[in-house]
N, C-alpha and C positions, 0 to 999 in steps of 0.2 A: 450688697457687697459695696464697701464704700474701699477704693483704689489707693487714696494716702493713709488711711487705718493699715489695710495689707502692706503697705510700702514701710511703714513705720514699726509696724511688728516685724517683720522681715530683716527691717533695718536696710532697704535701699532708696533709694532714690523715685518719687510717685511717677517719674518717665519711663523708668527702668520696670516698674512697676506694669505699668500700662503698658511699657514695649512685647514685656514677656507675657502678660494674659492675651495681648494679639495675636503673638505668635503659636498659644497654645489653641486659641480659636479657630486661625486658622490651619491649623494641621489637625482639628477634628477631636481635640482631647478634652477641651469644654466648651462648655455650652452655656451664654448668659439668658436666661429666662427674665423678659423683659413683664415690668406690671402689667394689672389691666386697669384700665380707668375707661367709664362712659364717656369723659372728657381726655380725647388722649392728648391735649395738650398738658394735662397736668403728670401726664407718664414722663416724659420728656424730664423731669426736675426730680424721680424717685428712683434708686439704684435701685439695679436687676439684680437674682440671685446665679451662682454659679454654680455648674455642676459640672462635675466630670463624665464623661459620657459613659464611662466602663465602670460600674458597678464593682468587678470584679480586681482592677486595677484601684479602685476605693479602697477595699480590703487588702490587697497587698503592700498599698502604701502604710495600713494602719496596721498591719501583722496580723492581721486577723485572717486565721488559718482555716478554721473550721466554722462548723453551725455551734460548735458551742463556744469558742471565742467570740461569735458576732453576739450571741445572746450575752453575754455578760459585758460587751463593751458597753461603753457608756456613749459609743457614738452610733449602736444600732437604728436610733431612731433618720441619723444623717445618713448611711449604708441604705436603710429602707426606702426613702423619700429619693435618691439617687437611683436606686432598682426599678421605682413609680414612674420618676420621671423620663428614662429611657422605654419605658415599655410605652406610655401618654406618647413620645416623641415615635415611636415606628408607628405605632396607629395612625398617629397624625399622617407620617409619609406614606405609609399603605393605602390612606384616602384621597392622597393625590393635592393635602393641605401641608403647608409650612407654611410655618409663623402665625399658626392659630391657639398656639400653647402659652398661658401668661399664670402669673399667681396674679393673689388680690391680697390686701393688705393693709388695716386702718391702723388706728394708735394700739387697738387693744386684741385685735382680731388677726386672722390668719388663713388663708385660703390656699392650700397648697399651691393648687392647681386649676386654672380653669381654661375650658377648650370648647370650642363650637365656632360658630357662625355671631353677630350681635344676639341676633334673636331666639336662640337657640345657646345655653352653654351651659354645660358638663362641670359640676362641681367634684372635686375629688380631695375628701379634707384627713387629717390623720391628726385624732385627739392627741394631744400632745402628754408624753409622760405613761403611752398606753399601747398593746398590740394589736386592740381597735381600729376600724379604721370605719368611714361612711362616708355614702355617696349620695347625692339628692341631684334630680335634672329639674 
């Protein structure tokens, strides 16, 4: 999520921009999913992705009413990966972890999701363009 893209599509100001994703953060309505890097000094320089935490507040923003508006919208795949990410995000909190949830991310690649310890982590990827999905530890 790059913050003067959003501000410029919008058409506000990148302050105004930044002010109101703060205040949607903190009152619990999204959530920025920070990268992962083995070097996390190089995370610090690569925007995080956004989500909104309600799945089902997704779909009402988008009109999508039923199972079979979600299936035919064109933004199932973003509705799906938002549903993932919330259920990744209570597991995490049911294990007594936060801030163990990151994607991965090169020039050509894409990692939805990945969760663990260093030495230990949970890949959780979703072919892109498909209702596939695979999981490798």
């Amino acid at each position: 999520m790059n913050k003067a893209d959003l501000a410029r599509d919008v058409g506000i100001a990148p302050s105004t921009a930044n002010h109101w994703l703060s205040m949607l953060e903190a009152s619990g309505q999204i959530l920025l999913l920070e990268p992962w890097f083995s070097n996390r000094t190089k995370s610090i320089v690569k925007s995080p992705k956004l989500y909104l935490v309600d799945s089902g507040l997704l779909c009402a923003l988008l009109n999508i009413q039923c199972g079979e508006n979600l299936r035919q919208s064109p933004a199932v795949g973003a509705v799906w990966e938002t549903f993932v990410f919330a259920q990744l995000r209570d597991r995490e909190r049911r294990g007594g972890r936060t801030g163990s949830l990151f994607f991965w991310r090169d020039r050509t690649r894409e990692v939805d999701f990945v969760s663990g310890n260093v030495w230990n982590r949970d890949l959780t990827a979703r072919k892109e363009g498909s209702d596939e999905s695979r999981r490798s530890t």
